[in-house]
C-alpha positions in Angstrom: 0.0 0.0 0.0 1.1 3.5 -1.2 1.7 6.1 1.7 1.0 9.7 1.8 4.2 12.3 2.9 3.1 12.0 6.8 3.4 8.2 6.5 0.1 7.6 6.5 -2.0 4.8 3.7 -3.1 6.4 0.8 -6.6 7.5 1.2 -6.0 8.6 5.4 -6.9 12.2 5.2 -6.1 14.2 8.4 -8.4 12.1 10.4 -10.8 10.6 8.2 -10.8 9.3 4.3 -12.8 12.2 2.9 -13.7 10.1 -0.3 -14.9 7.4 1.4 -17.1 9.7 3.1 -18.0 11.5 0.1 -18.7 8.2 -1.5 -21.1 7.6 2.0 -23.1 11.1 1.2 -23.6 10.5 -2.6 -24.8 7.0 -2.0 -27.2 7.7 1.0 -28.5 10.5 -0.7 -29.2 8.1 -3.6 -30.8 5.7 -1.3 -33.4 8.7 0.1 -34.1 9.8 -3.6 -34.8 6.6 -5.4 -34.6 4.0 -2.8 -37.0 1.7 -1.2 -37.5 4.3 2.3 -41.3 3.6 3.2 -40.2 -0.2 3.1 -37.4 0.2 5.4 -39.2 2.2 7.6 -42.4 -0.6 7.7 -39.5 -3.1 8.3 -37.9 -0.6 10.8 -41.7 -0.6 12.7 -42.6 -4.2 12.7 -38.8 -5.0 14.9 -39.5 -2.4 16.9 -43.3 -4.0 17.4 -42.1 -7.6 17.5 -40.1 -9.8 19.7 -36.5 -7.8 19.3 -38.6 -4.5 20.6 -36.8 -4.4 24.0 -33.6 -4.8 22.5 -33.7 -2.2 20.0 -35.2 0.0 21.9 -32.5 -0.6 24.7 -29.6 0.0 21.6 -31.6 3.3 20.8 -31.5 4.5 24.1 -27.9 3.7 25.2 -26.4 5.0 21.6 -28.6 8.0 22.3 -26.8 8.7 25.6 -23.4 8.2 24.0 -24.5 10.9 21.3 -25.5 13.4 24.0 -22.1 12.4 26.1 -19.8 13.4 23.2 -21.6 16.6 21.9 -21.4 17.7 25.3 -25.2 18.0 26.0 -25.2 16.2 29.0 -23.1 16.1 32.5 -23.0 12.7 32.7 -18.9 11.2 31.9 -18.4 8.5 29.2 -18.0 4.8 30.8 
């Protein structure tokens, strides 16, 4: 594998590939535009109604938490 001048592998921008997230962006968009969303989200309704409810819901809630912890918009300290 090639390596940039800071030693880094090709692609390793600063912190982050910024194609790879560019690549993310173009095909999410693409996926909101044309894709199949009211499915997904029918899909995304039935687990949260059926036996895996708890569990997701638990997931949704502790990933929640860890998005308030490291914007900052809570007191509470990561574990």
């Amino acid at each position: 594998m090639t390596q940039n001048r800071e030693g880094q592998p090709e692609g390793i921008q600063g912190e982050g590939n910024y194609e790879a997230g560019r690549r993310f962006q173009k095909e999410e968009r693409a996926f909101v535009e044309t894709g199949p969303v009211e499915q997904k989200a029918k899909e995304a309704e039935e687990a949260l109604d059926g036996p895996e409810g708890e569990e997701l819901e638990r997931a949704r809630k502790q990933t929640g938490e860890r998005g308030a912890i490291d914007k900052g918009l809570t007191n509470r300290s990561p574990d």
